[in-house]
VOVO-910638 format. One record per residue (C-alpha): x, y, z; residue number from 1. Coordinates in Angstrom, 1 decimal. Layout:
<atoms>
(atom (X; Y; Z); NUM)
...
</atoms>
This chain:
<atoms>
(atom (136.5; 243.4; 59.4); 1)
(atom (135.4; 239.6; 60.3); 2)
(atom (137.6; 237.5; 62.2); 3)
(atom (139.2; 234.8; 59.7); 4)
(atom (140.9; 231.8; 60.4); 5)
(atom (144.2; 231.4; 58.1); 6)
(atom (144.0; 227.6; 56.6); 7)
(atom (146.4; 225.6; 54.2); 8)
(atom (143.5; 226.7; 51.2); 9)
(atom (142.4; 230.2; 52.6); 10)
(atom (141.1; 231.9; 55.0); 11)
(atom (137.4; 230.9; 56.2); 12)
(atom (135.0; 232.0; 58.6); 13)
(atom (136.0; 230.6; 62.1); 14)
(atom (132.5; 229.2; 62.7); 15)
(atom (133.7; 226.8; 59.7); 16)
(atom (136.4; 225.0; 61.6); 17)
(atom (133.8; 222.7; 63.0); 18)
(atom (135.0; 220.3; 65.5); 19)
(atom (138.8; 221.0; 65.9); 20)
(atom (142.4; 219.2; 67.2); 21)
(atom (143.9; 222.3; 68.4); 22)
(atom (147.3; 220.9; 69.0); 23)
(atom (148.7; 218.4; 66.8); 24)
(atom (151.0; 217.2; 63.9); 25)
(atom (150.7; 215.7; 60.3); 26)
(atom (154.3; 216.0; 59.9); 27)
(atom (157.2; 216.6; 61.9); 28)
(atom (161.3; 216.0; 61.6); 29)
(atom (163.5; 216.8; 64.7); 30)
(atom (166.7; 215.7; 65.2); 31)
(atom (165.8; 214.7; 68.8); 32)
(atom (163.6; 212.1; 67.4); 33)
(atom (165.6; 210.0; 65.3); 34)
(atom (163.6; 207.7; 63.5); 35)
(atom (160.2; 208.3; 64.3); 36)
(atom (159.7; 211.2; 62.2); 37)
(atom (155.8; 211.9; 60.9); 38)
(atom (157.5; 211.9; 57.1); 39)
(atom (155.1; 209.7; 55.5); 40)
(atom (151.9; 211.3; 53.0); 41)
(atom (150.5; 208.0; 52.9); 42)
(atom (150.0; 207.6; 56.5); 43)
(atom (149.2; 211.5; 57.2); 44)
(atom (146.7; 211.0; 54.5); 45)
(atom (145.0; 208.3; 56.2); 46)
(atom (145.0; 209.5; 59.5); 47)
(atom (143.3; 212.7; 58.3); 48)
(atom (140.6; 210.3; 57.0); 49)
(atom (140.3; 208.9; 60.0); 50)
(atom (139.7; 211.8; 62.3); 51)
(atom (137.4; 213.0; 60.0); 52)
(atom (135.6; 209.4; 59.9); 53)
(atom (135.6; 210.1; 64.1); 54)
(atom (133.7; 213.7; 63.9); 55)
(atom (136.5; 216.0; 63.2); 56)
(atom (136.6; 218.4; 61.0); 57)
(atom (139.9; 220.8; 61.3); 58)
(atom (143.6; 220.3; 62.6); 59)
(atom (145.8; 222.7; 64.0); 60)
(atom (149.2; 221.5; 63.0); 61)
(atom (151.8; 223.0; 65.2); 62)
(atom (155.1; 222.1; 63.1); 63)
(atom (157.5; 225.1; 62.9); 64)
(atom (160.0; 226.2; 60.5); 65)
(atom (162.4; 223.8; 59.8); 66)
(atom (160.7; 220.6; 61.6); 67)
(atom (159.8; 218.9; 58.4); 68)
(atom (156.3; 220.5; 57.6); 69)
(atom (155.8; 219.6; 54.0); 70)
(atom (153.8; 222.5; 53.6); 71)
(atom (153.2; 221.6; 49.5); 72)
(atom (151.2; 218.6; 50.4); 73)
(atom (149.3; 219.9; 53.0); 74)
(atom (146.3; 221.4; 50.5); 75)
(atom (145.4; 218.2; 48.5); 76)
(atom (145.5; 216.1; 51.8); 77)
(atom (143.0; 219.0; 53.1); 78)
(atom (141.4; 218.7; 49.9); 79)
(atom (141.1; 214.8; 49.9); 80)
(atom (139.8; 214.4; 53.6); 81)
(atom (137.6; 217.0; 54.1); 82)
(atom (139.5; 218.8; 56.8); 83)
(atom (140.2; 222.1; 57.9); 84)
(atom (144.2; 222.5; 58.0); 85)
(atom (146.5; 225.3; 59.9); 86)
(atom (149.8; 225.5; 59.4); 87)
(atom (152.2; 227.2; 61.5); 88)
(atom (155.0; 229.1; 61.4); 89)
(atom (157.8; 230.3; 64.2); 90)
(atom (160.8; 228.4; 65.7); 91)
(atom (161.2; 225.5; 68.3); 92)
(atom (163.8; 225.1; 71.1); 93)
(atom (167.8; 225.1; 69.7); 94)
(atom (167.9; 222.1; 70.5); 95)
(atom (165.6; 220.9; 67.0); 96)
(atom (167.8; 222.7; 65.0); 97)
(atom (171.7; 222.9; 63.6); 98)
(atom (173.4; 225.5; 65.1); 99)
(atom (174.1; 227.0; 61.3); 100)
(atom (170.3; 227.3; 60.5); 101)
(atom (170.0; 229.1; 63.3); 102)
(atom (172.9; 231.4; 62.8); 103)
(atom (171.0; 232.2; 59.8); 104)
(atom (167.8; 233.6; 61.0); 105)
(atom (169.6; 236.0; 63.3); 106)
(atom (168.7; 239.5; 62.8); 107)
(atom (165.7; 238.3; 60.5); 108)
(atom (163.4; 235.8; 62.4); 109)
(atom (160.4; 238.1; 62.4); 110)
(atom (160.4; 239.2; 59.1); 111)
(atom (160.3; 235.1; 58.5); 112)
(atom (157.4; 234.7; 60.4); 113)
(atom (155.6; 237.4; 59.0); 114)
(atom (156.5; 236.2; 55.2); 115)
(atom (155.1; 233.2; 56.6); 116)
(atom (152.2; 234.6; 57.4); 117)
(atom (151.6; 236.8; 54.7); 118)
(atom (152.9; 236.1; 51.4); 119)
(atom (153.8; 232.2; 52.2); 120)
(atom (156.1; 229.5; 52.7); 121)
(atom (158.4; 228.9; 49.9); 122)
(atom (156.7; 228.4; 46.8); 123)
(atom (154.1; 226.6; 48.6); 124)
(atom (151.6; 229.7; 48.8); 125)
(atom (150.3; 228.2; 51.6); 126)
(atom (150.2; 231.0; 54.5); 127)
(atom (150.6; 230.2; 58.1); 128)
(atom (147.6; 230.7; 60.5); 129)
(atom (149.3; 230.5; 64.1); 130)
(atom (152.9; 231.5; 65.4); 131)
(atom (154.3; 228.5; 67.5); 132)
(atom (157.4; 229.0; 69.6); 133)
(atom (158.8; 227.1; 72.8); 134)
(atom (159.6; 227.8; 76.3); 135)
(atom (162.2; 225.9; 78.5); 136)
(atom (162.0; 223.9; 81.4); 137)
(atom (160.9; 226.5; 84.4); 138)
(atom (163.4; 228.6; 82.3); 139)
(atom (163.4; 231.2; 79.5); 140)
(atom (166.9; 230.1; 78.1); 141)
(atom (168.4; 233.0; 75.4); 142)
(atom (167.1; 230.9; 72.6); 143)
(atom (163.3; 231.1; 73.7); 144)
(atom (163.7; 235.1; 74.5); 145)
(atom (164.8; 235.6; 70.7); 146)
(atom (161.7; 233.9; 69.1); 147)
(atom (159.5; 234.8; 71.4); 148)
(atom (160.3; 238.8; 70.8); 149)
(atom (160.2; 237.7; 66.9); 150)
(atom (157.0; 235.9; 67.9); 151)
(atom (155.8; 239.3; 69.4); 152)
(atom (156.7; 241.5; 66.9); 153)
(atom (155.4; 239.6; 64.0); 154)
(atom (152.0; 239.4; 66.4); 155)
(atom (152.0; 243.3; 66.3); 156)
(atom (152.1; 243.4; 62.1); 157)
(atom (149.7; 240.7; 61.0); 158)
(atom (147.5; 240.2; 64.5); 159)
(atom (148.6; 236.5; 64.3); 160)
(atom (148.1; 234.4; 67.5); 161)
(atom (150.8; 232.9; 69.4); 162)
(atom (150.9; 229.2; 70.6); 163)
(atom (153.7; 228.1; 72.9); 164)
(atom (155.5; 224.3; 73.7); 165)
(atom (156.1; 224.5; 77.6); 166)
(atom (158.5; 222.2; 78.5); 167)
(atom (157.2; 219.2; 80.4); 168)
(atom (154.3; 222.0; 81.0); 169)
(atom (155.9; 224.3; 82.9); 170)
(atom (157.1; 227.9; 82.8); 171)
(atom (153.8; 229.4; 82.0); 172)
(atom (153.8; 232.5; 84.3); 173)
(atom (157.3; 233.5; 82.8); 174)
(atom (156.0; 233.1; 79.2); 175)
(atom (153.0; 235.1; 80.0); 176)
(atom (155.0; 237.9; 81.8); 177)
(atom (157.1; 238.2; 78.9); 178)
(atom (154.6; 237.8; 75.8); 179)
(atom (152.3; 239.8; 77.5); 180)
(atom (154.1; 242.0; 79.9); 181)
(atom (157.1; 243.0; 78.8); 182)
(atom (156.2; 242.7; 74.7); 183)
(atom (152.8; 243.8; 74.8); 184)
(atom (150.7; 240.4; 73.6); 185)
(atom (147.3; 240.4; 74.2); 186)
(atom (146.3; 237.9; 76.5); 187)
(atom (143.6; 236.3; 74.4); 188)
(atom (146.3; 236.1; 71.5); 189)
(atom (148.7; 233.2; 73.5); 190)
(atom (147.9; 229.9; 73.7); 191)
(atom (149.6; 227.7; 76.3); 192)
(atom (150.2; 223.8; 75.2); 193)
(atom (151.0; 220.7; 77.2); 194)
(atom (149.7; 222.4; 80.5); 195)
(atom (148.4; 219.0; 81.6); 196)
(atom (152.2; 217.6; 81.7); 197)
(atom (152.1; 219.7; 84.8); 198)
(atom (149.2; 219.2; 87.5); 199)
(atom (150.0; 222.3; 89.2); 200)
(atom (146.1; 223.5; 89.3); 201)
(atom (147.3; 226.9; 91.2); 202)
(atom (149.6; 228.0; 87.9); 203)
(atom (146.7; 226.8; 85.8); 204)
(atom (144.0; 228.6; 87.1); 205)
(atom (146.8; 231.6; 87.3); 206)
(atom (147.0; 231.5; 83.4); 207)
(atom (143.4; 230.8; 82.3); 208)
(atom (143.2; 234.4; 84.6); 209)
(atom (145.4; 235.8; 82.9); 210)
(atom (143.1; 235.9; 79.8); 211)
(atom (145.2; 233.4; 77.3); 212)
(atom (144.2; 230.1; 76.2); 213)
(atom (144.8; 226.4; 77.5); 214)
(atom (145.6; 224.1; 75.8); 215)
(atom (145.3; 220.2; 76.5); 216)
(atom (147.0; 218.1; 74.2); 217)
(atom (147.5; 214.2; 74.7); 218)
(atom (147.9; 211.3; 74.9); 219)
(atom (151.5; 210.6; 75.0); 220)
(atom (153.4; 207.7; 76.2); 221)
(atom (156.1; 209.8; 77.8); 222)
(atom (153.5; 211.7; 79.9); 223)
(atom (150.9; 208.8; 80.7); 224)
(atom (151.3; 209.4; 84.4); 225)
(atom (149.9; 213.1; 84.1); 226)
(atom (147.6; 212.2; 81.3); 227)
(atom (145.1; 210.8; 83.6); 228)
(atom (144.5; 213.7; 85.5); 229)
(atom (143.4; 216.1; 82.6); 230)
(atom (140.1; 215.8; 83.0); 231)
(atom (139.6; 216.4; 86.7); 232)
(atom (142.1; 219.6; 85.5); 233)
(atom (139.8; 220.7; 83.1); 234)
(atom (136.7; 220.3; 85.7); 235)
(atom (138.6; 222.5; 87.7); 236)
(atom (138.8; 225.3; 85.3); 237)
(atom (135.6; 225.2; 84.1); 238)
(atom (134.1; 225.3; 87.4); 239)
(atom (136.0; 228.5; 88.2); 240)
(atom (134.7; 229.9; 84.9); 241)
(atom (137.4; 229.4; 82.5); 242)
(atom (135.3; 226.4; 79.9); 243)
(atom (135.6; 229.7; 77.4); 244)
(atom (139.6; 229.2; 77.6); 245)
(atom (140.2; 225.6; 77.1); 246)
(atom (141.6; 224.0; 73.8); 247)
(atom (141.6; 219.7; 73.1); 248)
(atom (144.3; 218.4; 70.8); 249)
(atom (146.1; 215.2; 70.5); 250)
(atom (149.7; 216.5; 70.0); 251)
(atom (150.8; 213.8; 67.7); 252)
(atom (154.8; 213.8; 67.5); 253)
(atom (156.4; 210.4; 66.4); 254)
(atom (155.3; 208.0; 63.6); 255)
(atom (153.8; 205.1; 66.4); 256)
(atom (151.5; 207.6; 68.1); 257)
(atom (149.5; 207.7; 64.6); 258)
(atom (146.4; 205.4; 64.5); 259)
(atom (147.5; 204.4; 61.4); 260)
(atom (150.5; 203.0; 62.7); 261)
(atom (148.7; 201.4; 65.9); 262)
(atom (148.8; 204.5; 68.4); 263)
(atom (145.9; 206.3; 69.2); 264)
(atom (146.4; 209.1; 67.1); 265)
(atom (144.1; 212.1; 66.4); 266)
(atom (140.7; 209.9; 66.2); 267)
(atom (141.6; 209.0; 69.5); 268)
(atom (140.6; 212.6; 70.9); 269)
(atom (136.9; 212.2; 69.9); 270)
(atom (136.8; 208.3; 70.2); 271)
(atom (137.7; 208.5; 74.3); 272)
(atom (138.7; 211.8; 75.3); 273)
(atom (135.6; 213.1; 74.6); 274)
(atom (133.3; 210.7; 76.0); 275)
(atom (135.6; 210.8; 79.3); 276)
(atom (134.8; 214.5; 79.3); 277)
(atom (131.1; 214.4; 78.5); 278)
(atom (130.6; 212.4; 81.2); 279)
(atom (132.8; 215.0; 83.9); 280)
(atom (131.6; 218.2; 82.4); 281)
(atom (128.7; 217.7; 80.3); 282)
(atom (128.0; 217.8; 76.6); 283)
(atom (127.2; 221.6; 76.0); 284)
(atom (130.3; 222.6; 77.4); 285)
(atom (132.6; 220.0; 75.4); 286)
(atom (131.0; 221.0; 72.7); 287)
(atom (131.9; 224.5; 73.1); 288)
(atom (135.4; 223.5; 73.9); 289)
(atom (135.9; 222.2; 70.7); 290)
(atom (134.1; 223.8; 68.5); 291)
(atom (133.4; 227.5; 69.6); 292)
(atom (136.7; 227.9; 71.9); 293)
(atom (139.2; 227.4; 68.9); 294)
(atom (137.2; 229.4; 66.3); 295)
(atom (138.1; 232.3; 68.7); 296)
(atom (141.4; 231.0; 69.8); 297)
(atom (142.3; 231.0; 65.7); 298)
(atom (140.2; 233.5; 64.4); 299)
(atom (142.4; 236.6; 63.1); 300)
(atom (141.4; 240.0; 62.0); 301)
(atom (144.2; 239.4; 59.9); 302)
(atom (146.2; 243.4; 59.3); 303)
(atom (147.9; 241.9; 56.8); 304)
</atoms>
């Protein structure tokens, strides 16, 4: 069998991703973020064309279940733009979610994600390509423990890779010693986001030894003060031999981070990010980053 990577309009060879946003968001509700939800086709629309006007070519959209991810649009605005879309499935922090929702996955979350990622969500037929769940801050609360052993199961049945929110960046060693310890994950099937909220380059290099994949996502407003650092962080890690481990994404979350609404948005990640990194690591190497990296990274021998 061929590696494939699951997208909103099938599955395609990985090498077809192209140049890829490994972390970000077309849409996205939460309750935590009150009126700044990404709810608008229009705008996501737009700021599809212009990533793809920038270079890019695919998205990984890492909206859960129940986050608002208008799943029955997301084909035409693939369609329209030109640009590879993969939607996720899994579950957030409690804290995104009514309590009742949640009282209604228990005892059936992984058979939801693996619906999900099999037959599709809703009447959408659009299947999920990535399982996104959520760690605490320096904590594994209940609530993470629960998805992330629905998370691992539903891994085991379809091969699906797992990406994971840590909290202001942190908590990676636990996640890893229970995704791949304790519930049997391969290492190369978790991907670790925000890592650059945390500058702690000893639990980076830690993970990318591990064997899972890095991801760093940004800008953001709330984390500027970290932001800054990324790419000496990345330097770091690929100097130590990890460049085949590292994921870019822009990790768009509220409607004024979108270009289109004056942010810098997902363009924003091959308008400057790139350039900045070029210049510290070298063009072969970014290149690879985000082109070759997440065609592995995403790239299923889907069992089901």
């Amino acid at each position: 069998m061929v590696d494939r990577v699951r997208t909103v309009l099938g599955d395609v060879h990985p090498d077809d991703l192209g140049v890829c946003d490994a972390h970000d968001h077309l849409f996205l509700r939460s309750p935590q973020l009150p009126g700044r939800e990404l709810d608008d086709v229009a705008a996501a629309r737009c700021e599809l064309a212009a990533f793809r006007a920038a270079g890019g070519a695919s998205v990984i959209q890492w909206t859960p279940y129940g986050m608002g991810r208008w799943t029955a649009d997301l084909p035409s605005l693939s369609r329209e733009a030109g640009v590879h879309v993969v939607c996720a499935t899994g579950l957030h922090q409690a804290a995104h979610y009514e309590p009742e929702l949640l009282d209604a996955l228990r005892g059936g979350l992984a058979d939801l994600f693996v619906g999900e990622l099999t037959t599709g969500i809703g009447a959408s037929g659009v299947r999920a390509g990535l399982i996104k769940v959520a760690g605490g801050f320096h904590a594994l609360d209940a609530h993470a423990r629960w998805t992330m052993a629905a998370a691992a199961e539903a891994h085991h049945e379809t091969g699906a890779p797992v990406a994971v929110h840590l909290e202001h960046g942190t908590g990676a060693l636990d996640v890893l010693d229970l995704l791949c310890g304790e519930l049997e994950v391969p290492p190369h099937r978790v991907i670790l986001g925000h890592l650059n909220r945390s500058p702690d380059g000893v639990v980076q290099r830690q993970a990318a030894e591990a064997g899972c994949y890095l991801a760093f996502d940004g800008p953001s407003v709330a984390h500027h003060a970290t932001d800054w650092r990324m790419p000496d962080a990345v330097k770091a890690l690929a100097d130590a031999g990890f460049g085949h481990r590292l994921l870019l994404g822009g990790d768009t979350v509220v409607s004024g981070a979108r270009s289109v609404d004056g942010g810098p948005g997902m363009p924003y990640l091959l308008r400057r990010v790139r350039p900045r990194l070029v210049a510290a690591l070298g063009a072969e190497l970014v290149d690879h980053v985000l082109t070759r990296n997440p065609a592995r990274a995403f790239g299923v021998d889907w069992c089901a």
